[in-house]
C-alpha positions in Angstrom: -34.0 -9.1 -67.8 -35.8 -11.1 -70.6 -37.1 -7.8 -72.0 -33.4 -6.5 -72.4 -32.1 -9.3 -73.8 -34.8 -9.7 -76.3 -34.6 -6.1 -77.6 -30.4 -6.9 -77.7 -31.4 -9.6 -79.9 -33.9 -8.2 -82.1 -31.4 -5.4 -82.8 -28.5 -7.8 -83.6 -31.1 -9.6 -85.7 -31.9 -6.5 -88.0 -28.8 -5.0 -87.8 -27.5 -8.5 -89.5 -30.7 -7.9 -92.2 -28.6 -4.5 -92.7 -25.9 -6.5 -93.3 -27.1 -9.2 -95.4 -28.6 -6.7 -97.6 -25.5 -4.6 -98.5 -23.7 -8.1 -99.2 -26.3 -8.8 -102.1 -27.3 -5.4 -103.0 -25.0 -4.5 -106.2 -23.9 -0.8 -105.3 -25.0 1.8 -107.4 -28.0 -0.1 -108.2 -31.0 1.9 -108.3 -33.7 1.8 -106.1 -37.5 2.0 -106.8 -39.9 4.2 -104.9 -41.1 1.0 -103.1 -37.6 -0.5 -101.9 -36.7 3.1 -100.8 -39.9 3.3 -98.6 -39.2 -0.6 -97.1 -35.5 0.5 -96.7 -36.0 3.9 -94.9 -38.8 2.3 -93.0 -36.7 -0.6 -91.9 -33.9 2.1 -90.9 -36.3 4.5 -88.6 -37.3 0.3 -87.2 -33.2 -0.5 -86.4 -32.5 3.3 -84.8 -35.9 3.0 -82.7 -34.6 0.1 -81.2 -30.7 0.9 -80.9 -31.9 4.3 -79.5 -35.1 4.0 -77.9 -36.4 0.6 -76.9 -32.6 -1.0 -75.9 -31.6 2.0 -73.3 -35.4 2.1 -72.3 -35.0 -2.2 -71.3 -32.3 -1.8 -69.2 -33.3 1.7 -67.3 -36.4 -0.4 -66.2 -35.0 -3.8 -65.4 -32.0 -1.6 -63.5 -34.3 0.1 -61.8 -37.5 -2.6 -61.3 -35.8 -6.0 -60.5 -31.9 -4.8 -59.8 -33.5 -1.7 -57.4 -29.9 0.4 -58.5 -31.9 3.4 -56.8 -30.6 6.7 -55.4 -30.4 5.7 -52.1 -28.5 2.5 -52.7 -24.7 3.6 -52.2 -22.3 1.1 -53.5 -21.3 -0.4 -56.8 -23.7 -3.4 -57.1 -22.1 -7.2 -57.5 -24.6 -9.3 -57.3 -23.3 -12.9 -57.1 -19.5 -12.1 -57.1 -17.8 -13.9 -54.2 -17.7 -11.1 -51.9 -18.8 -10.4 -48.2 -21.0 -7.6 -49.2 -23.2 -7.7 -52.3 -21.7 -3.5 -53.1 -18.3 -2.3 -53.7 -17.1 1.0 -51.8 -20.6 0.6 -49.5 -19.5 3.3 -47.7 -17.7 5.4 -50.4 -14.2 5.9 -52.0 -12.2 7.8 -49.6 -9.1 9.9 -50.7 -6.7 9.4 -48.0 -9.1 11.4 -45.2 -9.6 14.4 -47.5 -13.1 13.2 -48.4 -15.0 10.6 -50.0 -16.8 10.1 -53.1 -20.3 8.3 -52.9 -20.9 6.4 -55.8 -24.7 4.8 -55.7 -26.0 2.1 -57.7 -28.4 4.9 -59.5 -24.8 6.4 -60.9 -23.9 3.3 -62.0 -27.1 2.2 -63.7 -26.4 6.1 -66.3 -23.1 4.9 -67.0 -24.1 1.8 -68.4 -27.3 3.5 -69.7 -24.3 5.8 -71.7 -22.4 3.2 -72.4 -25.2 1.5 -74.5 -25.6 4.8 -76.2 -22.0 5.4 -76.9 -21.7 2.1 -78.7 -24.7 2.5 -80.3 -23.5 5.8 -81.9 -19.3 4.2 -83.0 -21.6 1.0 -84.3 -24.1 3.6 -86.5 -21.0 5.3 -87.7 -19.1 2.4 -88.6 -22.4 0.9 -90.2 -23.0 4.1 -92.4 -19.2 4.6 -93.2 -18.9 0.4 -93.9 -21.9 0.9 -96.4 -20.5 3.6 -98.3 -17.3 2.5 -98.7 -18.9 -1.1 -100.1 -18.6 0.6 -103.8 -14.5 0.7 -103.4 -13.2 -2.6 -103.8 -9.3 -3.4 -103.9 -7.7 -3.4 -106.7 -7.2 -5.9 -108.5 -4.2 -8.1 -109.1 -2.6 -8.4 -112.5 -3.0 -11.0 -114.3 -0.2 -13.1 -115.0 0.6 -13.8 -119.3 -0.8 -17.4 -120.0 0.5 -19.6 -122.9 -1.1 -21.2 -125.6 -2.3 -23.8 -123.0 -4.3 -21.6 -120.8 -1.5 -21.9 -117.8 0.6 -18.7 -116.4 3.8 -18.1 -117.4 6.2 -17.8 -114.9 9.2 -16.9 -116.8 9.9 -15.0 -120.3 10.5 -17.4 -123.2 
């Protein structure tokens, strides 16, 4: 569990580096060779661990300390109020036409997609946030002053 919520917050920590920098950067500005390589470098870093190391945490602490394996059939609760510790222990039945085993394995790749899923809208709105930095609104008029430096409301 620590490992997981480490890696969570070394992502949100470089992800807010991202951030930070497109604030300060001026856009347009040019880049040397030497930002370029620290900048791609730093970008390979933040998708290695959005990607790779975050989905990679919680597989293994899912499947080391939780034990959501295969032959675990049930939704997990841990420490909800309940009688049981799982969910639908013996399945979701569909009014005596079947039933639907759902183990804790199955619920372990949802989350696991999950994690991916918001990983890919977050990279998107990232990339589309940066690009669209350049456009700023435009901006208001500004109202006729008089010889005293304050707006004029009215026509003299």
């Amino acid at each position: 569990m620590a490992a997981f919520i480490a890696s969570l917050l070394i992502t949100g920590v470089m992800v807010g580096i991202v951030l930070y920098a497109a604030k300060r950067r001026q856009p347009g500005q040019p880049l040397t060779w030497g930002e370029a390589l620290l900048a791609g470098t730093f970008v390979l870093a933040v998708m290695l661990m959005i990607y790779g190391v975050v989905p990679d945490r919680w597989l293994r602490w899912a499947d080391g300390d939780l034990k959501w394996r295969s032959d675990k059939i049930g939704i997990p609760t841990g420490p909800l109020p309940f009688h049981h510790h799982l969910l639908f222990e013996h399945g979701v039945y569909f009014f005596g036409r079947g039933r639907l085993l759902v183990t804790a394995e199955v619920l372990r790749d949802v989350i696991e997609s999950l994690i991916y899923g918001v990983a890919l809208v977050g990279n998107l709105l990232v990339w589309s946030w940066w690009q669209k930095r350049a456009q700023r609104r435009a901006a208001v008029p500004e109202l006729e002053t008089s010889a005293y430096g304050r707006p004029l409301v009215r026509k003299v």
